[in-house]
C-alpha positions as CSV (number, residue, x, y, z in Angstrom):
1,X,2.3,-7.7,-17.4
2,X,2.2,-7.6,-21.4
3,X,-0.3,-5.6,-22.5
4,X,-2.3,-4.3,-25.8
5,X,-1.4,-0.8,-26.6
6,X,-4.2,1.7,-25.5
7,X,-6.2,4.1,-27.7
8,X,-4.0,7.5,-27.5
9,X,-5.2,10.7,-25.6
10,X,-7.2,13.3,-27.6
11,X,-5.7,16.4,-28.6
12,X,-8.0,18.1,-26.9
13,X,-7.1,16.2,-23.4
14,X,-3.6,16.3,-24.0
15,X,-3.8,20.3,-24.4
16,X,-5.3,20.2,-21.2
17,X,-2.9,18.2,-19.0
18,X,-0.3,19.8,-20.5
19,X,-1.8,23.5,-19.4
20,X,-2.2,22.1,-16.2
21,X,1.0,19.8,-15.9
22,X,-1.3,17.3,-14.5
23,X,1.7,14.6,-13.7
24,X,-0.7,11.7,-13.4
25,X,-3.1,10.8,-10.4
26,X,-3.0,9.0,-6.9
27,X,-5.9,6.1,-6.1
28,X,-5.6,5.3,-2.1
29,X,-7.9,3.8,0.5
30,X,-8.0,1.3,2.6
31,X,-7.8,-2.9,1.2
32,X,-11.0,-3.9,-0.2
33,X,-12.0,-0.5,-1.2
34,X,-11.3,-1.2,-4.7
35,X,-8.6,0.7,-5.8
36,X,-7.5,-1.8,-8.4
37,X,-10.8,-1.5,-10.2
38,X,-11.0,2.2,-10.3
39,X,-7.5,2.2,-11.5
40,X,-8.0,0.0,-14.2
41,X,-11.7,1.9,-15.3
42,X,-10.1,4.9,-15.0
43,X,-6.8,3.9,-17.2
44,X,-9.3,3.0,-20.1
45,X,-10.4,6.6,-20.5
46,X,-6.9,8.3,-19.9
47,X,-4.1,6.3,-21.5
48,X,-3.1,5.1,-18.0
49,X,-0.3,2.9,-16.7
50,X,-1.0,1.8,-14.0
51,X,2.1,1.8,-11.1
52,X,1.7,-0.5,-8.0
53,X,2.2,1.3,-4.7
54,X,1.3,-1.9,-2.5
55,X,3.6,-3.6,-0.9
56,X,2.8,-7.2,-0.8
57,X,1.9,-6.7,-5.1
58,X,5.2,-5.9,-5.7
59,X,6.4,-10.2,-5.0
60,X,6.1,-13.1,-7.5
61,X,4.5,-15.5,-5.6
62,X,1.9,-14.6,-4.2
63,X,-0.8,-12.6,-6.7
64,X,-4.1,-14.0,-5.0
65,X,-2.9,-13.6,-1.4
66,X,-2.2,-9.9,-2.5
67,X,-4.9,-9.6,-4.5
68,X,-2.7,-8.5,-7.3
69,X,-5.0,-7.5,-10.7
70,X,-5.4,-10.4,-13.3
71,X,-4.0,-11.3,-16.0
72,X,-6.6,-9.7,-18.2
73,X,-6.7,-6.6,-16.8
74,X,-3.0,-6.6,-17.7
75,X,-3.3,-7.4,-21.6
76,X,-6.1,-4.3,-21.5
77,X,-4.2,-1.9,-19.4
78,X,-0.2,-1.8,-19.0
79,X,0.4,-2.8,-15.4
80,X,4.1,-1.8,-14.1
81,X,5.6,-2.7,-10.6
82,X,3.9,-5.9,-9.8
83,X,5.1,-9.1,-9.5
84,X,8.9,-8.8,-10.3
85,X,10.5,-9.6,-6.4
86,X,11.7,-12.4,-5.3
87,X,9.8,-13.5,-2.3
88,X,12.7,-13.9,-0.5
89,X,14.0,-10.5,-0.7
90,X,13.5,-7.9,1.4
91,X,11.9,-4.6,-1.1
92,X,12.0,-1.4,0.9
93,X,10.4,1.7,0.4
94,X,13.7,3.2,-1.0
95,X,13.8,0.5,-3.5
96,X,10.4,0.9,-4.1
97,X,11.1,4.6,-4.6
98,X,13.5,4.6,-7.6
99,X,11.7,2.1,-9.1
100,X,8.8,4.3,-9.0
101,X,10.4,7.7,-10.6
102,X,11.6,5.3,-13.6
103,X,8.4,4.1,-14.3
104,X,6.7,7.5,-14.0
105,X,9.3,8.8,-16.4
106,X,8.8,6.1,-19.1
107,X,5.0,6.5,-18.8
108,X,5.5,10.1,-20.0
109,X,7.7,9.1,-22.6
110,X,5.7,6.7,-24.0
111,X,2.5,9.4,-23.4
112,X,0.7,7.4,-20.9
113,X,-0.7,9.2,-17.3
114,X,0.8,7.6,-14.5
115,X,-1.5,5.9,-12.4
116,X,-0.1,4.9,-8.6
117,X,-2.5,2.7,-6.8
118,X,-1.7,1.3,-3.9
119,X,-2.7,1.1,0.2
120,X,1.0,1.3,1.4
121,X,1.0,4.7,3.0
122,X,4.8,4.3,3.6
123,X,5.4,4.1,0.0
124,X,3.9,7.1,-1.4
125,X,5.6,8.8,1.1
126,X,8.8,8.2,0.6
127,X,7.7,9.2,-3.3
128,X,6.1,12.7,-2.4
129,X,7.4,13.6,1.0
130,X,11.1,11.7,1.2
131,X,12.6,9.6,2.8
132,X,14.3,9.4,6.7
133,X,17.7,9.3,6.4
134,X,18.2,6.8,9.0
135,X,21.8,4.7,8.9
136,X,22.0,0.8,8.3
137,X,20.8,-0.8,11.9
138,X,23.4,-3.6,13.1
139,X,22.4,-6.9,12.6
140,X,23.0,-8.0,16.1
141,X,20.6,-5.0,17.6
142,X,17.8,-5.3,14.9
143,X,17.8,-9.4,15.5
144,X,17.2,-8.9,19.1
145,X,14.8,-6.4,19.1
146,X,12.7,-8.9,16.9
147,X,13.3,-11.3,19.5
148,X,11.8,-9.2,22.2
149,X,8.8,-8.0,20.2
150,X,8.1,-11.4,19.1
151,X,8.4,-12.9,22.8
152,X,5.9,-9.7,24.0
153,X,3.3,-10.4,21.9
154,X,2.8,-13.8,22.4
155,X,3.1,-12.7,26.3
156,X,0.2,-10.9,28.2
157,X,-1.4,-7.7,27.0
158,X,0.2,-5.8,30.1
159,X,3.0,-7.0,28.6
160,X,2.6,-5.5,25.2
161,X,1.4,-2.5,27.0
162,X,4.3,-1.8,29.5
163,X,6.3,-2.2,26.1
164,X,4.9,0.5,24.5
165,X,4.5,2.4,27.4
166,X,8.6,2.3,28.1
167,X,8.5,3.6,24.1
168,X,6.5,6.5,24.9
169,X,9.1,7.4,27.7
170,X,12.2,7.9,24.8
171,X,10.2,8.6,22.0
172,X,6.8,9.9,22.6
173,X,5.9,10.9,19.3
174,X,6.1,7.6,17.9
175,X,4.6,6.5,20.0
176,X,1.1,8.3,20.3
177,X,1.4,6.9,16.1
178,X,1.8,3.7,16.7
179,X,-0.3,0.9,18.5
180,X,0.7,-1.4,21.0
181,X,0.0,-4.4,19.3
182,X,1.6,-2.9,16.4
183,X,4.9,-5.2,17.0
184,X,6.4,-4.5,13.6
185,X,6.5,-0.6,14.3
186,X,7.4,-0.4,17.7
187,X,10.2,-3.0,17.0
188,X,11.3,-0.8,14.1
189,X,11.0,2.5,16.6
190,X,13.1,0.6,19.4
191,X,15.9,-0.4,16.9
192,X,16.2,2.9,15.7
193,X,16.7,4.6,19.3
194,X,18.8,1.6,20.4
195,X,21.6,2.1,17.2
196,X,21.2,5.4,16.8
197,X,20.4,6.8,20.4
198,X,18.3,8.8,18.9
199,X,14.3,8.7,18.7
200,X,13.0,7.4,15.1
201,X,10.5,10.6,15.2
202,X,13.2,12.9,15.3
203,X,14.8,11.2,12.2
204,X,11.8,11.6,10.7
205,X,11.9,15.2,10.5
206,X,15.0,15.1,8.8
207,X,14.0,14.9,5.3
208,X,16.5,15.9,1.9
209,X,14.6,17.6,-0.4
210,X,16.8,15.6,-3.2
211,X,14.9,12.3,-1.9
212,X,11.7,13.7,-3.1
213,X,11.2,14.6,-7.0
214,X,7.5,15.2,-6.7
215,X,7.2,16.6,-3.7
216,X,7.4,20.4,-5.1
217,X,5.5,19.6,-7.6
218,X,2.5,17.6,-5.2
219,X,-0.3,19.5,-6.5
220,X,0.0,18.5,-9.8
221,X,-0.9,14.9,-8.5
222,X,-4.4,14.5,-8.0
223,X,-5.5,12.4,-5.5
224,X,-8.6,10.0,-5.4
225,X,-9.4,8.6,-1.9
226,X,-11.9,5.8,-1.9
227,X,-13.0,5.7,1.8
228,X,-16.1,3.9,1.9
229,X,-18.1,3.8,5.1
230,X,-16.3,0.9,7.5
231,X,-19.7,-1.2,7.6
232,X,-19.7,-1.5,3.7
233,X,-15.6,-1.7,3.6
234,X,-15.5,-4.6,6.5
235,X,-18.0,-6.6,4.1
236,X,-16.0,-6.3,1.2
237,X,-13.2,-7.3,3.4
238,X,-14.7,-10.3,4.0
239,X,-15.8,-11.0,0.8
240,X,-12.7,-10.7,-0.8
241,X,-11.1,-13.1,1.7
242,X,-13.6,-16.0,0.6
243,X,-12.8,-14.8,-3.1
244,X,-9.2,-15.4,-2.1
245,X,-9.5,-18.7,-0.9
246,X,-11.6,-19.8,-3.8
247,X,-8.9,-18.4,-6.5
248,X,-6.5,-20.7,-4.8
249,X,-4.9,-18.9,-2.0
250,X,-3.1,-22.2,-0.4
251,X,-1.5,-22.8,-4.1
252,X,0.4,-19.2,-3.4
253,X,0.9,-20.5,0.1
254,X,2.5,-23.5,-1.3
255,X,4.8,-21.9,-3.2
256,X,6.4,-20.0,0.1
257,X,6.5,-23.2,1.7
258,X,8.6,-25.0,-0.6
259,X,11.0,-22.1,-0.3
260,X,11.6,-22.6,3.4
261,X,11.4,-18.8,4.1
262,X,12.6,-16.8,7.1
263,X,9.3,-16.1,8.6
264,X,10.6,-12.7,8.7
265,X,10.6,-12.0,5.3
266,X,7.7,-9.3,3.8
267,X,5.9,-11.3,1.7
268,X,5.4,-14.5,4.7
269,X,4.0,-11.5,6.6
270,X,1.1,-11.0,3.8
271,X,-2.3,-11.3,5.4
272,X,-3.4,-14.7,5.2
273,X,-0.3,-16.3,4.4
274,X,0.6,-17.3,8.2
275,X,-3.0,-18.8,8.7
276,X,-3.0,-20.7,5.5
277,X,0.6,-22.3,6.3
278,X,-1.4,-23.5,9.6
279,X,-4.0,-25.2,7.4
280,X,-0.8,-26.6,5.7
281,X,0.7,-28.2,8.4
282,X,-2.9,-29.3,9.8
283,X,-2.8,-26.6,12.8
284,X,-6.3,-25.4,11.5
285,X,-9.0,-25.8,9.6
286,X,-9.8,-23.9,6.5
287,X,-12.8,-22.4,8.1
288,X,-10.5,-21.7,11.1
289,X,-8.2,-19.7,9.1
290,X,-10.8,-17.5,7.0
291,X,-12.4,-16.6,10.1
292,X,-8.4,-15.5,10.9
293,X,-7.9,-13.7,8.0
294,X,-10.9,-11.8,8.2
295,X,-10.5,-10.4,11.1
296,X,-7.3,-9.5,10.4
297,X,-7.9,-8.3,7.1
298,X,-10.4,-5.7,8.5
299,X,-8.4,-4.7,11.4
300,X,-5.7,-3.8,8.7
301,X,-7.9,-1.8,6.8
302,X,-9.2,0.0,10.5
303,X,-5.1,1.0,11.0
304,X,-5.2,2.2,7.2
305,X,-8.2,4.6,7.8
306,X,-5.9,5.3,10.6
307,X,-2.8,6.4,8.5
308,X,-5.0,8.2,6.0
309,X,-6.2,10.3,8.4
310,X,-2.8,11.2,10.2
311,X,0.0,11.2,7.5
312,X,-1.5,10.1,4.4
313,X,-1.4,12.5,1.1
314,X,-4.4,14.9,1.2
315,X,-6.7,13.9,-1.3
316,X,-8.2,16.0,-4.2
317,X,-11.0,13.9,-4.4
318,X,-12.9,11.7,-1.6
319,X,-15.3,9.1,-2.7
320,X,-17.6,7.6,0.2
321,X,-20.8,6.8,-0.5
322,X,-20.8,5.5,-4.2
323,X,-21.0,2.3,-4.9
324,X,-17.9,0.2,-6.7
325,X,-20.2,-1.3,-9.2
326,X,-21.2,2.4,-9.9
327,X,-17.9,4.3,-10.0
328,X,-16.4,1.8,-12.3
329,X,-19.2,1.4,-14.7
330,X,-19.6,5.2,-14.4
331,X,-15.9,5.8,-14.8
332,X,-15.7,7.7,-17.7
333,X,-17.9,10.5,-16.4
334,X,-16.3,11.5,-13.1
335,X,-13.0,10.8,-15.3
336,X,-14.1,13.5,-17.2
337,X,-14.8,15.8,-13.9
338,X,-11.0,14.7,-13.0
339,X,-9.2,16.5,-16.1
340,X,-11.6,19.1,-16.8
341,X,-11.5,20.7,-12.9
342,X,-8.4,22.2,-10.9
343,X,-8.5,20.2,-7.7
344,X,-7.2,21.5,-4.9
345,X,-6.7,19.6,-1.1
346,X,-7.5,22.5,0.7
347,X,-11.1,22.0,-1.3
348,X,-11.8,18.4,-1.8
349,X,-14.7,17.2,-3.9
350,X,-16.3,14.9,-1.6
351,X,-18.8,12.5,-3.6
């Protein structure tokens, strides 16, 4: 995104980043919490870029099915890491990864604070913590596990179960983290042991500490976590679905279609984008789908509370009961609070 150039930092603020080597912060939460918005509030006050660390932003062609931020938060704030895949590519976390310490590097050039934002647990991760080193999976092995998991979970529930169940007998770590209707995990678990013969939580815990730039120097990342209460986050959910399909969500829809994807590709599996092809090919109504999509979109965000909880970055900050409206009109204050405190995990500020 193209961009005005932002007012520089103070003196004053600059002193005190660089006293405490504040690197640049972390916004996470679940989808719908609105970590685009406090991003962007928060940018005006600090010289921010802001760095996508969402999986489905990172394609072309579909910015309202991803909820991508607008173009005018993009000429007010420079944006970086959204919208530059193809959507027939496959963008991994590895990828994702070096694009990421690039982009952090040129923000301090240029004298910006890096801002990641993003709900993709996997990807900050692999940025802080490293990545598995797990070889290339053969084609042949990964294409039928896919096969299976997609045949099990249009089967019965015992089905799906007994599936996870036979996981838990090689690999039980992986699988007391993943769920049994979790299809794209497990499948990813089972093609690991299968090639490897070896149990995807054990690669896990081989980590290179060359694969991880900022995990020594973690604490001087601050992290925000918007967790809202799940009755206020499961009605912003749904509101931002029918925002979605009032932006035009079937014209991004459109625009997969007349590619003639592999359904397997990432950014077909973007929520929404399966239900809106139905309404496409006159399988469903529009109402049919949004009542789809919202459901899914809030079980989404229920598995992302989930991943916060159990391997997500421990947050410096954890924001639950204000209001959106209120933190981003407000931004400047608790933006203040943010450079003028040492944070600390082990003693989160919980507002």
């Amino acid at each position: 995104m193209r961009h005005h150039p932002s007012h520089p930092l103070s003196d004053h603020h600059k002193k005190h980043i660089l006293s405490h080597r504040l690197h640049g912060l972390v916004i996470t939460g679940p989808t719908a919490s609105g970590k685009s918005h406090v991003a962007f509030a928060l940018a005006q006050h600090v010289n921010g870029m802001v760095i996508n660390a969402d999986a489905m932003q990172v394609y072309r062609d579909i910015p309202i099915i991803s909820d991508a931020p607008t173009r005018v938060m993009g000429l007010k704030v420079p944006h970086r890491l959204y919208g530059f895949v193809e959507a027939r590519q496959t963008f991994s976390a590895q990828a994702w990864r070096l694009c990421a310490i690039q982009t952090i590097k040129h923000a301090h050039q240029c004298g910006y604070m890096p801002i990641l934002v993003g709900g993709s647990g996997l990807y900050l991760k692999a940025l802080f913590q490293g990545l598995d080193r797990i070889p290339p999976i053969p084609n042949a092995i990964r294409c039928a596990v896919r096969l299976m998991a997609q045949t099990t979970h249009k089967d019965r529930k015992e089905d799906r179960q007994a599936w996870h169940s036979a996981l838990a007998r090689i690999d039980p770590l992986s699988a007391a983290r993943i769920h049994p209707h979790d299809r794209q995990r497990l499948a990813r678990a089972w093609e690991v042991f299968l090639a490897t013969h070896t149990p995807l939580s054990t690669w896990q815990k081989k980590h290179d500490g060359t694969e991880k730039p900022y995990g020594r120097h973690r604490h001087n990342w601050h992290v925000v976590q918007l967790h809202p209460p799940r009755s206020v986050l499961y009605a912003r959910c749904d509101r931002r679905v029918r925002h979605m399909l009032s932006r035009g969500a079937l014209n991004d829809v459109r625009r997969l279609q007349a590619q003639h994807l592999d359904p397997q590709c990432p950014a077909m599996k973007a929520l929404g984008v399966r239900p809106l092809m139905d309404v496409l090919n006159k399988r469903l109504s529009i109402d049919q789908a949004r009542a789809i999509i919202q459901r899914d979109t809030r079980q989404y965000a229920k598995r992302q509370y989930t991943w916060q909880k159990t391997q997500g970055l421990r947050p410096s900050i954890i924001i639950r009961h204000i209001p959106l409206r209120i933190l981003t009109i407000h931004s400047a204050t608790w933006c203040r609070a943010i450079l003028h405190r040492r944070l600390s995990p082990q003693h989160p500020i919980q507002l």
